[in-house]
C-alpha positions in Angstrom: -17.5 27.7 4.9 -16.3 27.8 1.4 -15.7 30.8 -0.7 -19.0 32.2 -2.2 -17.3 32.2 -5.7 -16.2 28.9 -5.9 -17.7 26.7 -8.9 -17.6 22.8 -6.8 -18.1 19.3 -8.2 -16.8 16.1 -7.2 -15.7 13.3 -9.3 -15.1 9.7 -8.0 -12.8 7.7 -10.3 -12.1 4.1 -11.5 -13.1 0.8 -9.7 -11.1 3.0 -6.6 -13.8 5.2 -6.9 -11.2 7.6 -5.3 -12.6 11.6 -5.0 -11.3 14.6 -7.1 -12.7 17.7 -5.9 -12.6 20.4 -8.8 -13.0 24.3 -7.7 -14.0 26.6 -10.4 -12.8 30.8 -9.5 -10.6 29.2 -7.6 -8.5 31.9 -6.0 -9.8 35.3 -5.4 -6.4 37.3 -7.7 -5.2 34.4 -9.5 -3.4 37.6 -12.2 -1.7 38.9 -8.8 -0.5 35.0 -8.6 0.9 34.8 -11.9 2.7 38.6 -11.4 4.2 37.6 -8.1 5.5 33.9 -9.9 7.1 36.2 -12.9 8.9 37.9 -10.4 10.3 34.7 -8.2 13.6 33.1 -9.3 12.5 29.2 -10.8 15.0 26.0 -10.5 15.3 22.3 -10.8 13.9 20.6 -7.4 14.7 17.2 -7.6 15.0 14.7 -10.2 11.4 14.2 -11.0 9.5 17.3 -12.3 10.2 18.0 -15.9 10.6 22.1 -15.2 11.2 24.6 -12.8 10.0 25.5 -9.3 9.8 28.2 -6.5 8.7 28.4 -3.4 5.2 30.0 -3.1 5.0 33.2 -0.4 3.4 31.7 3.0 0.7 34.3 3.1 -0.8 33.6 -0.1 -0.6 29.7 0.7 -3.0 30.6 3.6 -4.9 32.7 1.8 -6.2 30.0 -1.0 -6.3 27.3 1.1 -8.2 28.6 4.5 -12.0 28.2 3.5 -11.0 24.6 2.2 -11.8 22.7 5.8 -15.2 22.0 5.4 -14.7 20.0 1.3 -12.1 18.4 3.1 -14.0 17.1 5.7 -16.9 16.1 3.8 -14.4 14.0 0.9 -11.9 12.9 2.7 -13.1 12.7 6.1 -10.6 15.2 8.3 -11.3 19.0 8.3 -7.6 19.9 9.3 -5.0 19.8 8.0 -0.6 20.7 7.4 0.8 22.7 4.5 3.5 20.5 3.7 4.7 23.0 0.5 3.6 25.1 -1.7 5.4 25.1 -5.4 5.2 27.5 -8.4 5.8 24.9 -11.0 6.5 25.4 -14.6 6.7 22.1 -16.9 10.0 23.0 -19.4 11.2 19.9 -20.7 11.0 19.1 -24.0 9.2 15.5 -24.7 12.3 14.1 -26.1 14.3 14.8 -23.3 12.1 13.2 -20.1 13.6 10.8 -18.5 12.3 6.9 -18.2 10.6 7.5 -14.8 8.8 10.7 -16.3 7.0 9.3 -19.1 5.3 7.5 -16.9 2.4 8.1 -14.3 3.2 8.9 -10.6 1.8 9.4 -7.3 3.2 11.8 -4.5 4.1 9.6 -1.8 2.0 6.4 -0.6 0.3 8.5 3.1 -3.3 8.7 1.7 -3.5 11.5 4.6 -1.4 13.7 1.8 -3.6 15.4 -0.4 -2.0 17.6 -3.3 -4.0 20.8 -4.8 -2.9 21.4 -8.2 -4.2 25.3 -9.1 -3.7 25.6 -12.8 -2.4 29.2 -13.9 -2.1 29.0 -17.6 -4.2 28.2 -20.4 -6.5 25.2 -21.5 -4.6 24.1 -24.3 -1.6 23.7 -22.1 -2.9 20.6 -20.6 -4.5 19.4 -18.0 -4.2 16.1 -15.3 -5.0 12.5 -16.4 -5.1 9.7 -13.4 -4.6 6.1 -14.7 -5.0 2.8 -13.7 -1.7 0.3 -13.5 -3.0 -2.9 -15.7 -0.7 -5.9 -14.3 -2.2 -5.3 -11.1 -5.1 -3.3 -11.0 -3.9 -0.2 -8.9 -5.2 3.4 -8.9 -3.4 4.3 -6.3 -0.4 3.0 -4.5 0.3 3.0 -0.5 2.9 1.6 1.4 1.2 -2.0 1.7 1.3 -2.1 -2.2 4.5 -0.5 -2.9 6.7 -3.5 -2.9 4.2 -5.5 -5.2 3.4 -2.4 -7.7 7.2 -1.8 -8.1 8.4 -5.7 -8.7 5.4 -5.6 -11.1 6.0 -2.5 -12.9 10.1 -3.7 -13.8 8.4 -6.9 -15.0 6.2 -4.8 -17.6 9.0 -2.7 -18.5 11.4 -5.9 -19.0 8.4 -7.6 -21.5 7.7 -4.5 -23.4 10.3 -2.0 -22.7 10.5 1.9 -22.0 7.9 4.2 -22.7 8.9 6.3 -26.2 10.3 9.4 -24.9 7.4 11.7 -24.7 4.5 13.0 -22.2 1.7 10.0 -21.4 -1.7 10.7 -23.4 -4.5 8.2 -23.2 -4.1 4.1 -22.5 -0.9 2.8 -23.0 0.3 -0.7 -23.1 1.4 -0.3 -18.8 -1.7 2.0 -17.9 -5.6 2.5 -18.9 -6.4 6.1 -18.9 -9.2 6.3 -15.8 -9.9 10.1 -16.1 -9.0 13.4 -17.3 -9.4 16.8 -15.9 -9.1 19.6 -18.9 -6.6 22.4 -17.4 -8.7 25.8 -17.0 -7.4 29.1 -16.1 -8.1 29.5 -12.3 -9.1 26.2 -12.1 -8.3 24.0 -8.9 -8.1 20.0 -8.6 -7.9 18.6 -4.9 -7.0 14.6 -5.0 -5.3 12.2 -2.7 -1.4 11.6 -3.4 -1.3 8.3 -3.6 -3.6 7.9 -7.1 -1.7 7.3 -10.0 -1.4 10.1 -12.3 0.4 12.9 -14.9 0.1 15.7 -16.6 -1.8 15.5 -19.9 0.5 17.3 -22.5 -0.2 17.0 -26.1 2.6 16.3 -28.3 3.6 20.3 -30.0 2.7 21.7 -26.5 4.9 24.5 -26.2 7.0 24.8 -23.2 8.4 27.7 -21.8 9.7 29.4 -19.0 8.0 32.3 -18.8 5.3 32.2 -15.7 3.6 34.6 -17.8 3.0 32.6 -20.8 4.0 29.1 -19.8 2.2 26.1 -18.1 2.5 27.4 -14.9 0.3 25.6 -11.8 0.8 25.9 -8.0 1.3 22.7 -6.6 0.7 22.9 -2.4 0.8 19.6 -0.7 -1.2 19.1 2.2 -1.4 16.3 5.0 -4.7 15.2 6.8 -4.1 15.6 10.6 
């Protein structure tokens, strides 16, 4: 059963038509969230997220994620599931200094049994998720049958029109149409399958900080269909 509190709607995007569950009120203390983040000790993991992470306390993993079998089930068709992670994540770098690979949509590993939940902590202006559609080939999402054809693809684009400008992905671009756009909202939670295609949506003088208290902090738990 879901949480009595919980604002739901479900989207279905593109030609896809793959699900985004939004969830309003999303966590019962999502203050007591943001106090225990200011209090964790952020770093670089990995090469790809422009900012800083931290682990997220078991407990309170289970805690926002127990009452979510039953959405599950009905959207994507399994009502259990793995906690893969769980990730405090800041976004810190400045627009000038992503790297190629980050100015440019993503997905989160090509299993569509991994869902990610992406719990936004800050504010609205901050910036919310955009999912796209790749042009050259028509993909909204990209599994392990498409990978090889997506990637061979993608190189081809960048070789004919060269690297994104160095800043954060807004709208259509000359790689990627712009499919949809969920507007960040404090306490707000988006549930969507890994594989789509997607980014954060951060408008150009966005500031970025460090702070969990005043940046654009999110948790970002990962979660596989079993």
């Amino acid at each position: 059963m879901i949480n009595s509190w919980w604002d739901v709607k479900i989207e279905y995007h593109g030609t896809e038509q793959q699900p985004v569950i939004i969830i309003d009120n999303f966590a019962s203390d999502p203050e007591g969230l943001k106090k225990a983040a200011s209090s964790q000790q952020f770093g670089i993991m990995g090469p790809y997220y422009p900012g800083i992470r931290s682990a997220v306390a078991p407990d309170s993993v289970i805690e926002f994620t127990k009452n979510l079998a039953s959405l599950v089930a009905d959207v994507f068709g399994a009502s259990q599931f793995d906690i893969v992670e769980s990730l405090y994540s800041l976004v810190t770098t400045p627009a000038e200094r992503l790297m190629p690979i980050q100015r440019l949509p993503h997905f989160d590993g090509l299993d569509p049994r991994r869902l990610a939940l992406l719990h936004y902590l800050g504010t609205p202006e901050q910036g919310g998720t955009a999912f796209y559609r790749h042009r050259s080939t028509g993909y909204e999402t990209v599994t392990a049958d498409r990978f090889e054809h997506f990637s061979k693809t993608l190189e081809a684009d960048v070789q004919r029109d060269g690297l994104p400008i160095a800043r954060y992905i807004s709208g259509d671009t000359p790689l990627y149409d712009q499919i949809a756009l969920h507007e960040a909202k404090f306490n707000r939670a988006i549930l969507y399958r890994g594989i789509t295609l997607h980014c954060a949506h951060i408008d150009a003088g966005t500031t970025l900080t460090a702070d969990p208290l005043r940046g654009r902090l999110t948790v970002n738990t990962f979660l596989e269909l079993t």
